[in-house]
C-alpha positions in Angstrom: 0.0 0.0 0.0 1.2 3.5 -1.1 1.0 6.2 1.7 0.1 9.2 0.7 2.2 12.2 0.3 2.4 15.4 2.8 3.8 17.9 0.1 5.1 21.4 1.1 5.6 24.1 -1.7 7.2 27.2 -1.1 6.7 30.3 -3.1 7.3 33.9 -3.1 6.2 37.0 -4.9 8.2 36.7 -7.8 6.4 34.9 -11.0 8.9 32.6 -11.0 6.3 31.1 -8.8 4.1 30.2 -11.3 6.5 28.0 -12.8 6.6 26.2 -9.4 3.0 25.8 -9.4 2.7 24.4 -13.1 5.5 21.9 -12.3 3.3 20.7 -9.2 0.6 20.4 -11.5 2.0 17.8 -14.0 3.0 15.7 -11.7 0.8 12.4 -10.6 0.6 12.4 -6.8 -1.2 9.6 -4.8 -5.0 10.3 -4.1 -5.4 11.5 -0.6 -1.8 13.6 -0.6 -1.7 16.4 1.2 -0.3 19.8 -1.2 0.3 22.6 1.2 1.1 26.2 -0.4 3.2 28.9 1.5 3.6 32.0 0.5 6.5 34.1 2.3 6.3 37.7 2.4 9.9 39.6 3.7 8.4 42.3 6.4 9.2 45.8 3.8 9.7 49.2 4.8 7.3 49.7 7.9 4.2 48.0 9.2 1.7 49.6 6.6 3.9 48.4 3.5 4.3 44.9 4.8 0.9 44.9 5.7 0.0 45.9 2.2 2.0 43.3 0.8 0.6 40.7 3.5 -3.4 41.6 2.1 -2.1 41.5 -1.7 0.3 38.2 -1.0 -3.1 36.8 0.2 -5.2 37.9 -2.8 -2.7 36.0 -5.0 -2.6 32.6 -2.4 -5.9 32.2 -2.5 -6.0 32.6 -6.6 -2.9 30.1 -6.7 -5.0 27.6 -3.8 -7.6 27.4 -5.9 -6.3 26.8 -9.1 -4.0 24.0 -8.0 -6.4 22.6 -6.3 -9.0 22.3 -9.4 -5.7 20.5 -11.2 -5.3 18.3 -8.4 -8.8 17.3 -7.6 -7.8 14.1 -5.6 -5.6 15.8 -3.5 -6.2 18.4 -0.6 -4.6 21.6 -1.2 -4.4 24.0 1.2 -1.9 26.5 2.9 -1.0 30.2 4.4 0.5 33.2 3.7 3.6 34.0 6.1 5.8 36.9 7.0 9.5 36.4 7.6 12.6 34.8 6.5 11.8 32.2 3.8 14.6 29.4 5.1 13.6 29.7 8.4 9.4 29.4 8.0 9.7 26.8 4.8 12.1 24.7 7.3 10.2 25.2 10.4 7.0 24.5 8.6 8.2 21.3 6.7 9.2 20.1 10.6 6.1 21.2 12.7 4.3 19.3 9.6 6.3 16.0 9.4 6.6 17.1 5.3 7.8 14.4 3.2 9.0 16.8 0.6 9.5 20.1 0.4 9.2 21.3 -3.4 11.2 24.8 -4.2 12.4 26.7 -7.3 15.6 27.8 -8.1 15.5 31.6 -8.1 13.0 33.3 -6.5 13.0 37.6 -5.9 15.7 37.1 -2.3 18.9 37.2 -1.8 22.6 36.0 -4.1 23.1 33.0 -6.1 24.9 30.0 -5.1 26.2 27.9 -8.0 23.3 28.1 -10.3 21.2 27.7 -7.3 19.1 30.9 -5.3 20.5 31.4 -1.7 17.3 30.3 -0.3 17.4 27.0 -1.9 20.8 26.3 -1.2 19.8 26.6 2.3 16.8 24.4 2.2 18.8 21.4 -0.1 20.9 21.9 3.1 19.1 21.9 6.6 15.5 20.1 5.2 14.0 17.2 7.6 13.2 15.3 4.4 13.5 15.1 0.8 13.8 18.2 -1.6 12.7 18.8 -5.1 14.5 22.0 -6.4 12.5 23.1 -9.5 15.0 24.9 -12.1 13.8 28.5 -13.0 14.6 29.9 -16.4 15.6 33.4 -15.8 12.8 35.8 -16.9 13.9 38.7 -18.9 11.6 41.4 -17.0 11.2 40.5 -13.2 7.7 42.0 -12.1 6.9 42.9 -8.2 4.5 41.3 -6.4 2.5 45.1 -7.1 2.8 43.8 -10.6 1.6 40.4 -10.5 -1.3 42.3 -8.3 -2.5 44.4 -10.9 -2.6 41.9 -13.6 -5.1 39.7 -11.3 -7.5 42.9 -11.0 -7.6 43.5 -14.9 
């Protein structure tokens, strides 16, 4: 008998995050896994901005919930937007959980490169309580903000 999957997927405000989501789409999981979403959102300039960016990161979880969760209709999907540093609450999460994999892109919109590999990433392949599927990003030619990505969901 197959057990079931608890799947944690991290993402962030960059659209790079898509990509992470399509990938999680094609693939076959068991019926009955468990897909949880976070979104991380890096406290910005002052409690009204991060707040701002807290209410639109939400705006944009729920859309991403959703839609991943119509693709994977045997699976639950669920998951949270959090505020902080994105090693720390994607590592701390996949423990509290018991993940059994923690699924992650390449480059997301925080901190330097590490051998082809985001700094986040890096960090995650390196401290994670279980397995790691680093999705490879292809770099975008015109990074949009998170205010971006916002404004293209209200059109």
């Amino acid at each position: 008998m197959k057990i079931p999957h608890k799947v944690l997927v991290a993402l962030d405000s960059s659209p790079m995050s898509e990509e992470i989501l399509a990938a999680v789409g094609e693939r076959q999981w068991l019926p009955g896994s468990q897909i949880r979403l976070i979104s991380i959102v890096r406290p910005a300039g002052g409690d009204d901005v991060t707040r701002e960016y807290m209410h639109q990161a939400r705006i944009i979880h729920a859309e991403r919930v959703t839609g991943l969760a119509k693709r994977l209709y045997k699976c639950a999907v669920g998951g949270e937007c959090l505020e902080g540093s994105a090693p720390d609450l994607i590592l701390n999460t996949a423990k509290s959980w018991k993940a059994d994999l923690i699924v992650i892109g390449s480059h997301g919109d925080t901190g330097p490169r590490q051998n082809n590999i985001g700094s986040v990433a890096a960090t995650i392949v390196n401290q994670a309580p279980c397995s790691v599927f680093v999705i490879k990003i292809k770099q975008a030619t015109e990074p949009k903000t998170l205010t971006a990505q916002v404004a293209s969901h209200q059109n």
